[in-house]
Backbone as a chain_set.jsonl record, in Angstrom:
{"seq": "XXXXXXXXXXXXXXXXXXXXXXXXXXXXXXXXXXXXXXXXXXXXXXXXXXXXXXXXXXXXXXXXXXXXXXXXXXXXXXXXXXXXXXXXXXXXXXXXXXXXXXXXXXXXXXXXXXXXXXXXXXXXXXXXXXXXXXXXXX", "coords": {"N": [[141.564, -4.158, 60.412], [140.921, -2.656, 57.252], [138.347, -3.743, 55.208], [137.872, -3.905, 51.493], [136.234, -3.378, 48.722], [134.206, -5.604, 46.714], [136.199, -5.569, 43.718], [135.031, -5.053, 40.447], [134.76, -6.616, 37.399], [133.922, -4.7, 35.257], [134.489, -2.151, 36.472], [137.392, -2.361, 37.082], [137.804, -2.366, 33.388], [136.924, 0.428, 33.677], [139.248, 1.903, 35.073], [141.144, 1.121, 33.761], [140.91, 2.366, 31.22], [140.979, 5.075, 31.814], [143.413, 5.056, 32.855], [144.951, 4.845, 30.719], [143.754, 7.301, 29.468], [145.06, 9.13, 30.619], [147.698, 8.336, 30.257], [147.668, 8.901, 27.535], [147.279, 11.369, 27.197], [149.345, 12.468, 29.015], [151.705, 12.049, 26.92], [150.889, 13.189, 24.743], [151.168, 15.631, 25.809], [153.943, 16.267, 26.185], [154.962, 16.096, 23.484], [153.817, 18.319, 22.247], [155.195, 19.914, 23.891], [157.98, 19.872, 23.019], [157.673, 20.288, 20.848], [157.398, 22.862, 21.035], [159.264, 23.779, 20.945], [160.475, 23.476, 23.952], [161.237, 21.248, 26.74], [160.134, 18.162, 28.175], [159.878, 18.597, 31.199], [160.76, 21.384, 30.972], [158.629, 22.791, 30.455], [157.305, 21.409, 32.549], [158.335, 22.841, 34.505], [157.889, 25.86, 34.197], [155.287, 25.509, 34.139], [154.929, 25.185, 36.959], [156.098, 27.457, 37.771], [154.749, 29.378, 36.987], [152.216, 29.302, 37.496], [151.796, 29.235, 40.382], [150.453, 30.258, 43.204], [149.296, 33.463, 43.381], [151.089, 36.513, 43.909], [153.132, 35.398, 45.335], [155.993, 34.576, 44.495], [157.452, 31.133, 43.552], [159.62, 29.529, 45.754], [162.749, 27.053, 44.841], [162.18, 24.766, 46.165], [159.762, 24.636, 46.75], [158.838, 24.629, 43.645], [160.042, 21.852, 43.692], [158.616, 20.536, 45.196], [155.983, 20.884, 43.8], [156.572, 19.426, 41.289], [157.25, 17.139, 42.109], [160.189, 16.215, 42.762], [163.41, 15.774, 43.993], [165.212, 18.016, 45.702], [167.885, 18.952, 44.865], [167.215, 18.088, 42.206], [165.17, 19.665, 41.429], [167.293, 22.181, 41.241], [168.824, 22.038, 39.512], [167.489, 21.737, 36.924], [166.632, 24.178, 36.984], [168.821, 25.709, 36.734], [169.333, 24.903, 34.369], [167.027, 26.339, 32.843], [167.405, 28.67, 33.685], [169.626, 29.208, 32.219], [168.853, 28.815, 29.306], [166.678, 31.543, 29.117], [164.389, 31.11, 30.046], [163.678, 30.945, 32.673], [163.817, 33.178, 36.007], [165.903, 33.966, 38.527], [165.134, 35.55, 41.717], [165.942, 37.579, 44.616], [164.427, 37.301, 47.552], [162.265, 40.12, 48.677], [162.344, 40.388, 51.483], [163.136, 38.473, 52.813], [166.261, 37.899, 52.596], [167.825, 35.525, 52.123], [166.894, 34.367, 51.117], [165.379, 32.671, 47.86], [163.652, 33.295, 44.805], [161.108, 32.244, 42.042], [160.652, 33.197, 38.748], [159.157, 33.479, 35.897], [160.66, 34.392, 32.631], [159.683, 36.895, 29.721], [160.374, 35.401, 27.225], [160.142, 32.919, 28.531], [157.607, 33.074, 29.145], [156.382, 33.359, 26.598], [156.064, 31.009, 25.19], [155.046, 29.121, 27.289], [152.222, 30.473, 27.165], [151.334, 29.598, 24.89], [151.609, 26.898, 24.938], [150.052, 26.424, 26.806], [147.37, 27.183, 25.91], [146.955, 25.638, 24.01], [147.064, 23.035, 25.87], [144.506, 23.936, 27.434], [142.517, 23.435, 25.372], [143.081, 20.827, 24.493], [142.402, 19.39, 26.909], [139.817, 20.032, 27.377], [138.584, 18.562, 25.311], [139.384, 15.734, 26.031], [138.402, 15.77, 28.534], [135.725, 15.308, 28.246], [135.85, 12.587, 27.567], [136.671, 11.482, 29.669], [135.184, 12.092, 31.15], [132.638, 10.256, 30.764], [133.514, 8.018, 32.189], [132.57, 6.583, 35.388], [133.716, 5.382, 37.747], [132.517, 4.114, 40.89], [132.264, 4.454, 44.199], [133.823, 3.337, 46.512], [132.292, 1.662, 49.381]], "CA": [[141.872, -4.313, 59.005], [140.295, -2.376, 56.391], [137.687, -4.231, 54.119], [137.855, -3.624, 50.319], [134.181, -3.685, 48.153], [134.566, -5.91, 45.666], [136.257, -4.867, 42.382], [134.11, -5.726, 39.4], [135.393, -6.159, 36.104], [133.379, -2.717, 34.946], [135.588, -1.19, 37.633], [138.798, -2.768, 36.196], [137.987, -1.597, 32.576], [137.415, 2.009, 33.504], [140.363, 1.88, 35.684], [142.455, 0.737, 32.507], [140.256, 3.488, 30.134], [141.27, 6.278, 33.04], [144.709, 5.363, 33.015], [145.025, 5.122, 29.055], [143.75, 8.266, 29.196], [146.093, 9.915, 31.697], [149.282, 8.334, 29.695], [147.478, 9.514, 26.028], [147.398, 13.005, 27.411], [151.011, 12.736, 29.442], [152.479, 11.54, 26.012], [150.366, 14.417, 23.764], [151.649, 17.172, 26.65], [155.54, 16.209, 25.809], [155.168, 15.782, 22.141], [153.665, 19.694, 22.403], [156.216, 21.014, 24.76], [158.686, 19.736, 22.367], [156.965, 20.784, 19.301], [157.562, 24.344, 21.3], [161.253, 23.92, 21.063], [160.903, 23.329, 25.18], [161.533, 19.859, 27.141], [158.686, 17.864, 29.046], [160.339, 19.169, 32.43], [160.915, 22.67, 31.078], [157.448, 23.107, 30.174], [155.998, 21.416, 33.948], [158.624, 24.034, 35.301], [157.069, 27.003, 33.825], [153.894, 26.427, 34.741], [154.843, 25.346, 37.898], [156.333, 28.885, 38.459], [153.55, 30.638, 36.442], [150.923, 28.397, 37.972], [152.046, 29.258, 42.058], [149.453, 31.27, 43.758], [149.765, 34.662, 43.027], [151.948, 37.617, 45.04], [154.476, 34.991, 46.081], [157.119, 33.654, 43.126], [158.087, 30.154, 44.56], [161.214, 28.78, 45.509], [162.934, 25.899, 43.928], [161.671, 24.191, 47.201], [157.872, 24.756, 46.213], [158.789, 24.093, 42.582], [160.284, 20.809, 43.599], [157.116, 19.558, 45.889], [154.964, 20.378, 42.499], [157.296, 18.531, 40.388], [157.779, 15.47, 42.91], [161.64, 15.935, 42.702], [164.981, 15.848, 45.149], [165.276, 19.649, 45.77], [169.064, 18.933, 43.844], [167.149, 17.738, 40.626], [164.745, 21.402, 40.966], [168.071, 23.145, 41.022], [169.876, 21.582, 38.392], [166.629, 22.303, 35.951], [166.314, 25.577, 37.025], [169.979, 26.031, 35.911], [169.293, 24.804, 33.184], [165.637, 26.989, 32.128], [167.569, 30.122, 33.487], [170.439, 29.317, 31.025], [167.811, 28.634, 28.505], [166.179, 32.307, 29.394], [162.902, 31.067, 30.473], [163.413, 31.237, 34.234], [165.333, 34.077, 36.476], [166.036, 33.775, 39.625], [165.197, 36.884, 42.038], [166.211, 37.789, 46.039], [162.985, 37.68, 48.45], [162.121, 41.451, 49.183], [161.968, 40.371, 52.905], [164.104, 37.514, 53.59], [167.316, 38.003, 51.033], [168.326, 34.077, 51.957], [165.535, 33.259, 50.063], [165.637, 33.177, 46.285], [162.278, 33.509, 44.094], [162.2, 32.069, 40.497], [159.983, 34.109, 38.282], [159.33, 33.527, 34.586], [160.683, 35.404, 31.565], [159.255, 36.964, 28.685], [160.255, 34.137, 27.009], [159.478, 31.674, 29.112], [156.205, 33.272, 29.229], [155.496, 32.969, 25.586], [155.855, 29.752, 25.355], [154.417, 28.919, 28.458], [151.413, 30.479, 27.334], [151.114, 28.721, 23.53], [151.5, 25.489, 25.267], [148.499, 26.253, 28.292], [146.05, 27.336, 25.511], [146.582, 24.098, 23.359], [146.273, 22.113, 26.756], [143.39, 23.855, 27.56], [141.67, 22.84, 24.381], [143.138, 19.309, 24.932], [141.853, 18.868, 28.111], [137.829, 19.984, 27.189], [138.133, 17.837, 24.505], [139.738, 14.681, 26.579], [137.333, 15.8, 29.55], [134.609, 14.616, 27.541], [135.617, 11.269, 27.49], [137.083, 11.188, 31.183], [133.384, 12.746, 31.898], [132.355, 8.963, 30.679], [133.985, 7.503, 33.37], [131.561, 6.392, 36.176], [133.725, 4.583, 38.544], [132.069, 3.301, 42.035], [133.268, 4.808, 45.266], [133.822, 2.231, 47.892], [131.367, 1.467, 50.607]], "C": [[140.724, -3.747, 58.161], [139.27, -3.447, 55.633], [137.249, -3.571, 53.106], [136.55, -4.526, 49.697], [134.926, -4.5, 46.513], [134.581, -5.551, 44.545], [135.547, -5.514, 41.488], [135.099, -5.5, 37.957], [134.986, -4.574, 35.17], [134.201, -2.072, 35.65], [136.932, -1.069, 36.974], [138.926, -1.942, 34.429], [137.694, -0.358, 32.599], [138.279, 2.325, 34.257], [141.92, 2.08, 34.602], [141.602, 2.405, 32.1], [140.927, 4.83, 30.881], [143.215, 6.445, 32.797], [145.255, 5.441, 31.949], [144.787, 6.678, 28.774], [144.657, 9.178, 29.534], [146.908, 9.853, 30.828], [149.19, 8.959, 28.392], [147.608, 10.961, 26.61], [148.797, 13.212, 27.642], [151.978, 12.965, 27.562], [151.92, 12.598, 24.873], [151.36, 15.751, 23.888], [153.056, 17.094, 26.152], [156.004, 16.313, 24.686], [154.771, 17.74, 21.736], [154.328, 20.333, 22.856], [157.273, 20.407, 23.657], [158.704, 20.389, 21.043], [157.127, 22.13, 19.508], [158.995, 24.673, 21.432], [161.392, 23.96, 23.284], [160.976, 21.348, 25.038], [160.555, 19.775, 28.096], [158.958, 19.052, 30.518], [160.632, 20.617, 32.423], [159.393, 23.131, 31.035], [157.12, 22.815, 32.287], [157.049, 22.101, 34.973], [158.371, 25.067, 35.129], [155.911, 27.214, 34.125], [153.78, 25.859, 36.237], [155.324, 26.855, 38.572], [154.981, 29.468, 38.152], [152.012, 30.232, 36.954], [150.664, 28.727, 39.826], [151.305, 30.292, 41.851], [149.968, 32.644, 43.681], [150.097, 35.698, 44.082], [152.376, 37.126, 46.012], [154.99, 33.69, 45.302], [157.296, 32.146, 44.369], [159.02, 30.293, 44.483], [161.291, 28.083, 44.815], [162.496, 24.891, 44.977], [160.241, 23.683, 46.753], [158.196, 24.046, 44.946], [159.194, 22.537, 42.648], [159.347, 19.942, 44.214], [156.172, 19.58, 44.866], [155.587, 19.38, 41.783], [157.016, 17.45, 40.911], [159.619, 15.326, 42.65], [162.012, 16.3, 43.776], [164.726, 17.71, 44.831], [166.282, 19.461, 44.795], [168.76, 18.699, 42.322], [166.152, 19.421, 40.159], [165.849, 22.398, 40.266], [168.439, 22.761, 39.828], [168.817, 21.771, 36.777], [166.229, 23.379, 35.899], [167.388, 25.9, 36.534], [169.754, 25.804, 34.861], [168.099, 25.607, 31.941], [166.311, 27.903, 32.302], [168.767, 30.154, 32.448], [169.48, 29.488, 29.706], [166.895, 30.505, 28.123], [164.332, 32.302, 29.058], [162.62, 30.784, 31.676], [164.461, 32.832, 34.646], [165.09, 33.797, 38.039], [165.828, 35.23, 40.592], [165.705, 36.481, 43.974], [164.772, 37.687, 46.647], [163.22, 39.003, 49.165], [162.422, 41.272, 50.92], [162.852, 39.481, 53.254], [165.124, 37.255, 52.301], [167.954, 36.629, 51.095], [167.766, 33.319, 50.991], [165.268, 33.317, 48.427], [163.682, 32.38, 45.711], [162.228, 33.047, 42.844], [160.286, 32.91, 40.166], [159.856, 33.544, 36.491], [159.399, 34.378, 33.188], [159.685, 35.811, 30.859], [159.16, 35.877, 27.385], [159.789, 33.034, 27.276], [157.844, 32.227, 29.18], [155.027, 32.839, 28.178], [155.309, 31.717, 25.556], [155.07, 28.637, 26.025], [152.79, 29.139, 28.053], [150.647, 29.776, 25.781], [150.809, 27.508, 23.825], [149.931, 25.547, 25.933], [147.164, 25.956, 27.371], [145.976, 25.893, 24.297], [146.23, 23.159, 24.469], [145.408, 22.134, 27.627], [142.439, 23.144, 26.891], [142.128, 21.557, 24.76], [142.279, 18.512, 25.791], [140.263, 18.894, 28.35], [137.881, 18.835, 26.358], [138.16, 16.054, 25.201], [138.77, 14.902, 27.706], [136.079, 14.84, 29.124], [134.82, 13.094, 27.777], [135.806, 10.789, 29.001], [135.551, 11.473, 31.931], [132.353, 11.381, 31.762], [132.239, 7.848, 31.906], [132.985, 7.45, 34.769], [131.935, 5.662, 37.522], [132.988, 4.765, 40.082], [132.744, 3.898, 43.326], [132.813, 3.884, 45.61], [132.876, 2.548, 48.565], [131.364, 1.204, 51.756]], "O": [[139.612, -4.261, 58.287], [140.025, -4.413, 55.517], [136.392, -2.707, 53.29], [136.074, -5.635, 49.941], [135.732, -4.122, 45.663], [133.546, -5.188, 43.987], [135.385, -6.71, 41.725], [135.849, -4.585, 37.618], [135.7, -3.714, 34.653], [134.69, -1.133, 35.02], [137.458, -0.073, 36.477], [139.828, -1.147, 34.165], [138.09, 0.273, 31.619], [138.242, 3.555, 34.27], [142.991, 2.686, 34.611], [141.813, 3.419, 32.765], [141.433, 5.62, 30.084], [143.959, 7.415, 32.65], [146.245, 6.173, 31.968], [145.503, 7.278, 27.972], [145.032, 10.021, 28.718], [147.215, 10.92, 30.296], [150.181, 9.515, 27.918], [148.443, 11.6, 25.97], [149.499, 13.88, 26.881], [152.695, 13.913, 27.242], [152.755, 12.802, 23.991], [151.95, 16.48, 23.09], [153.364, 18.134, 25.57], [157.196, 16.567, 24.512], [155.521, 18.333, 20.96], [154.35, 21.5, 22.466], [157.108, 21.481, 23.077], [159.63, 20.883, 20.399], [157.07, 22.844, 18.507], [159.61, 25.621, 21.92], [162.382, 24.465, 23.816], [160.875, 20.545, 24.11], [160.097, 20.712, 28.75], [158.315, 20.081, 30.728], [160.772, 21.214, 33.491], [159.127, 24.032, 31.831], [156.831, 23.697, 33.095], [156.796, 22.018, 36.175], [158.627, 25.687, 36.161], [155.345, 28.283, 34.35], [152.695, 25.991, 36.805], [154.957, 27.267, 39.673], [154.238, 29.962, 39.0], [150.953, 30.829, 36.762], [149.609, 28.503, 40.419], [151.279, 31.062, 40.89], [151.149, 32.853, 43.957], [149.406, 35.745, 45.099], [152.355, 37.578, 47.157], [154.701, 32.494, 45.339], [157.265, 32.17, 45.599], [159.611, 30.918, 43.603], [160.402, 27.948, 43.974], [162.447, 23.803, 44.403], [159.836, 22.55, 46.497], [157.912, 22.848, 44.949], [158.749, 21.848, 41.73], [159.224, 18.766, 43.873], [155.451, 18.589, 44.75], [154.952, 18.329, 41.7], [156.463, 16.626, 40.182], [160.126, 14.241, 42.365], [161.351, 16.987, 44.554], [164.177, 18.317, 43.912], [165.874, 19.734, 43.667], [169.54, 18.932, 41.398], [166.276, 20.096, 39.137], [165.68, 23.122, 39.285], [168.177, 23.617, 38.982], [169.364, 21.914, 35.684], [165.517, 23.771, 34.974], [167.155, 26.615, 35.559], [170.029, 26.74, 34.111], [168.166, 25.555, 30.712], [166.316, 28.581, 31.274], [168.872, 31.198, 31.804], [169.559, 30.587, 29.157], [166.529, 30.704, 26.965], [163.513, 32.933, 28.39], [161.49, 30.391, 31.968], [165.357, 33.378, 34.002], [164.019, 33.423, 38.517], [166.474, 36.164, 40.116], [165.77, 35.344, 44.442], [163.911, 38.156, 45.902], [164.081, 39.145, 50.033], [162.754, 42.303, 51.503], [163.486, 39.821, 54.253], [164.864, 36.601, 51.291], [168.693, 36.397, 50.138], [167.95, 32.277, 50.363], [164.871, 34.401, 48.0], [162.953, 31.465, 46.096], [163.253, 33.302, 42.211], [159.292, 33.082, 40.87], [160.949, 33.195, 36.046], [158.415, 34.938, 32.706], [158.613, 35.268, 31.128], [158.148, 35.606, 26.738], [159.164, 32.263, 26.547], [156.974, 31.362, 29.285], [153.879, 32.408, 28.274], [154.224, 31.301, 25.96], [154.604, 27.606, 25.541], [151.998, 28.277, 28.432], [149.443, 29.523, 25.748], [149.919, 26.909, 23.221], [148.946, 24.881, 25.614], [146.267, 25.141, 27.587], [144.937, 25.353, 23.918], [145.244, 22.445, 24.292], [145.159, 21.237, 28.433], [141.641, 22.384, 27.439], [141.348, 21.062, 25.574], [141.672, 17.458, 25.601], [139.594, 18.191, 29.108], [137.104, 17.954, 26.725], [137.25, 15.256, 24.98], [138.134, 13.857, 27.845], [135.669, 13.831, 29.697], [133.868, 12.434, 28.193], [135.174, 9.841, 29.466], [135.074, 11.084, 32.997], [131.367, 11.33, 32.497], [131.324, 7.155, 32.353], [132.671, 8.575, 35.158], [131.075, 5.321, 38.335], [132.978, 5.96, 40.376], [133.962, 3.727, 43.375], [131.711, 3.429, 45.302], [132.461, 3.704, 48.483], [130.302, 1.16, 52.376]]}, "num_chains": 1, "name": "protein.A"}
């Protein structure tokens, strides 16, 4: 059986402060992707395409292990971004079973209006997360 180091209340309130922070950012990022005429989930599918390692588009497979979704809920939002025309769907040069998603011109702009506000977001919120001092275990 494992043994756990005792939590301290200092531990506990930057635990809370950490996770306040996380949900103030989550809840900034959605209010911005909205404010871009996208939806939370269209936005963290754009830059999950535009974000995959470069010189190999994901699948909706890949896009659904970033997300944390059912492969069936990837598809059904990818239908819905390539209706939208901020995804497309392509063939794999090499294995044509395999489909590629890629992001528009559209989806690009957008994509990239949002990144550079939640770059700046994220120096500025760093700062305070850079506060944060918790304790590794022992």
């Amino acid at each position: 059986m494992q043994r756990h180091r005792d939590v301290t209340d200092e531990d506990y309130r930057q635990l809370l402060e950490l996770r306040d922070g996380l949900r103030r950012f989550l809840r900034w990022s959605e209010e911005r992707a909205r404010a871009g005429g996208l939806t939370a989930a269209q936005h963290q599918l754009l830059l999950a395409v535009r974000g995959h390692p470069a010189g190999n588009a994901p699948t909706v497979g890949e896009v659904a292990d970033h997300l944390l979704l059912r492969h069936h809920s990837a598809v059904q939002l990818v239908d819905r971004a390539e209706r939208a025309g901020l995804v497309r769907r392509d063939r794999d040069d090499e294995d044509h079973r395999r489909v590629r998603l890629s992001v528009t011109e559209a989806g690009e702009r957008a994509l990239a209006s949002l990144a550079a506000q939640h770059l700046e977001e994220l120096s500025r919120v760093g700062l305070a997360f850079g506060k944060l001092s918790i304790r590794m275990a022992k």
